[in-house]
C-alpha positions in Angstrom: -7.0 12.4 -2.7 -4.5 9.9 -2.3 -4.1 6.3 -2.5 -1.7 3.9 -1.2 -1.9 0.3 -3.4 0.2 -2.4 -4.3 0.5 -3.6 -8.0 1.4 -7.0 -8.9 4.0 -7.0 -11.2 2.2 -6.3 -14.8 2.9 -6.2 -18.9 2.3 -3.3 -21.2 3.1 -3.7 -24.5 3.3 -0.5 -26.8 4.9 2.3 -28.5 8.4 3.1 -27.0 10.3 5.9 -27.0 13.7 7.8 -25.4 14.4 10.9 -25.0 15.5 14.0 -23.1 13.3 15.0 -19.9 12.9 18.5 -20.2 11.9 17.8 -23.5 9.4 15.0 -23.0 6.4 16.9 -24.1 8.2 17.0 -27.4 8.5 13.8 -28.4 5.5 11.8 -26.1 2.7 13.0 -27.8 4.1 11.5 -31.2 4.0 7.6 -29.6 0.8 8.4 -28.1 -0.6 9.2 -31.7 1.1 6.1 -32.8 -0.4 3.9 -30.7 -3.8 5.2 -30.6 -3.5 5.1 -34.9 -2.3 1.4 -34.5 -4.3 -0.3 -31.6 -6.2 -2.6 -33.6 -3.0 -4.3 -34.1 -2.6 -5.3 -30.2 -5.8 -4.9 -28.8 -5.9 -9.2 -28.8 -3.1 -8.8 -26.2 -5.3 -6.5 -23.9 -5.9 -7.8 -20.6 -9.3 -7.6 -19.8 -11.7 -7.4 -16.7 -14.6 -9.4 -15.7 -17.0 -7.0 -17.8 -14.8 -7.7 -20.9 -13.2 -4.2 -21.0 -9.7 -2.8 -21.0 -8.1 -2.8 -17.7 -5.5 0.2 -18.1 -3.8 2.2 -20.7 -0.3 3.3 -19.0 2.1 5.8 -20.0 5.1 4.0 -18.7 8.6 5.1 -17.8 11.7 3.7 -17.4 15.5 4.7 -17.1 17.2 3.9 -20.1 19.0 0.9 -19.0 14.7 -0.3 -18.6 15.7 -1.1 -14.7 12.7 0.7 -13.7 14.4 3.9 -12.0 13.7 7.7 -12.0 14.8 9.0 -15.2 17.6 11.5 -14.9 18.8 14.0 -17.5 17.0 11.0 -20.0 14.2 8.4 -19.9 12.3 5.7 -21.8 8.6 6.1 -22.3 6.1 2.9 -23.3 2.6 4.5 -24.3 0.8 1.4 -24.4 -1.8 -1.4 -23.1 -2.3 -3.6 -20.3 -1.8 -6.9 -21.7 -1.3 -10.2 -20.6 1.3 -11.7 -19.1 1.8 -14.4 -22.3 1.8 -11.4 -24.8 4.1 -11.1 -27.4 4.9 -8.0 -28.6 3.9 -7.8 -33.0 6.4 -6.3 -34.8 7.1 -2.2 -34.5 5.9 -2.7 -30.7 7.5 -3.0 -27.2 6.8 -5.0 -24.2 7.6 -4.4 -20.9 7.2 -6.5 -18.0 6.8 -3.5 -15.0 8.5 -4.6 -11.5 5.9 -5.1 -8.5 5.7 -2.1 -6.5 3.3 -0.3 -3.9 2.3 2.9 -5.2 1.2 6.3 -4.2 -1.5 7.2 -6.6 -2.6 10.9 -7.0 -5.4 11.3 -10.0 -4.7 14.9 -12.2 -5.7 16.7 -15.2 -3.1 17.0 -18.2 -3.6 20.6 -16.9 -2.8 20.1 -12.5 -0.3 17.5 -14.2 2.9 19.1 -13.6 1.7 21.0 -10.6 0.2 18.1 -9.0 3.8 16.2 -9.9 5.9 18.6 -7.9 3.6 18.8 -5.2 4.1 14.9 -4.5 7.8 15.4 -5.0 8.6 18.4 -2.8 5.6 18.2 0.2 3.4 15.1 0.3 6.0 12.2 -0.2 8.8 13.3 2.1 6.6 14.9 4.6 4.8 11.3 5.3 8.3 9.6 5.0 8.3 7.9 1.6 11.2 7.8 -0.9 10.9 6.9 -4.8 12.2 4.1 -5.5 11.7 3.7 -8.9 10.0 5.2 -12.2 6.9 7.5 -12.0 4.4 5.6 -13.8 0.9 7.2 -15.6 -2.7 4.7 -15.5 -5.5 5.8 -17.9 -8.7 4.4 -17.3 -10.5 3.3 -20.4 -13.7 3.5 -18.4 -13.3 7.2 -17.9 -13.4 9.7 -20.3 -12.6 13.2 -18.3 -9.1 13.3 -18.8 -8.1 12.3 -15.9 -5.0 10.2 -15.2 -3.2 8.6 -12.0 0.1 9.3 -11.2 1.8 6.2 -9.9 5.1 6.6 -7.5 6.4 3.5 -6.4 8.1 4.2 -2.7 8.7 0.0 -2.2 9.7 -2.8 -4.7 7.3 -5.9 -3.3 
């Protein structure tokens, strides 16, 4: 199923990295293990909703100038925490303040990822007339523990 939403412009402070894109399940992982191992450290910073839980984990991505576009033959990747807009990032962390965007939203499995990816690319997004405008971001939701994750394209800054 997809979803069509528009997201605020939002922070995430975590662990950053930069690399190669075909080699991205290389060296993602590692800042995912990172973070996890370290959360403690900004889990003051996470933005919370009204039940007083997390409101998103994001994998976020970046060109490497951090404008916010499609990475090309590299990209930056923030594997992080919602936080709130004041935040300031501690020490060995990044913050990012992510651009306002409306979003196509797919959910997938770390398994249908990559399929599920190229199937927005290549049929879904041109055949209903929408073009990427900017870096492909990844939600988590703390509430849900399947595995799943959203894949976020942004076809229009707002």
């Amino acid at each position: 199923m997809v979803d069509i939403i528009e997201k605020q412009q939002f922070s995430v402070i975590g662990k950053m990295g930069e690399g190669l894109a075909i080699e991205g399940s290389k060296w993602i992982p590692p800042l995912w293990q990172e973070a996890n191992s370290s959360f403690a450290e900004i889990s003051s910073f996470a933005k919370l909703d009204a039940e007083g839980n997390i409101t998103g984990i994001w994998g976020a991505m970046s060109d490497v100038d951090e404008k916010f576009e499609r990475w090309k033959e590299e990209g930056k990747y923030l594997a992080g925490c919602e936080v709130t807009d004041d935040a300031i990032a501690p020490k060995g962390w990044t913050k990012w303040v992510i651009p306002a965007f409306k979003y196509v939203v797919i959910k997938c499995t770390q398994d249908s990822y990559q399929n599920m990816f190229n199937q927005m690319i290549t049929d879904y997004l041109p055949q209903n007339n929408y073009q990427i405008v900017g870096a492909i971001q990844e939600f988590y939701n703390p509430k849900d523990d399947t595995g799943e994750l959203y894949l976020y394209f942004p076809v229009e800054r707002i």
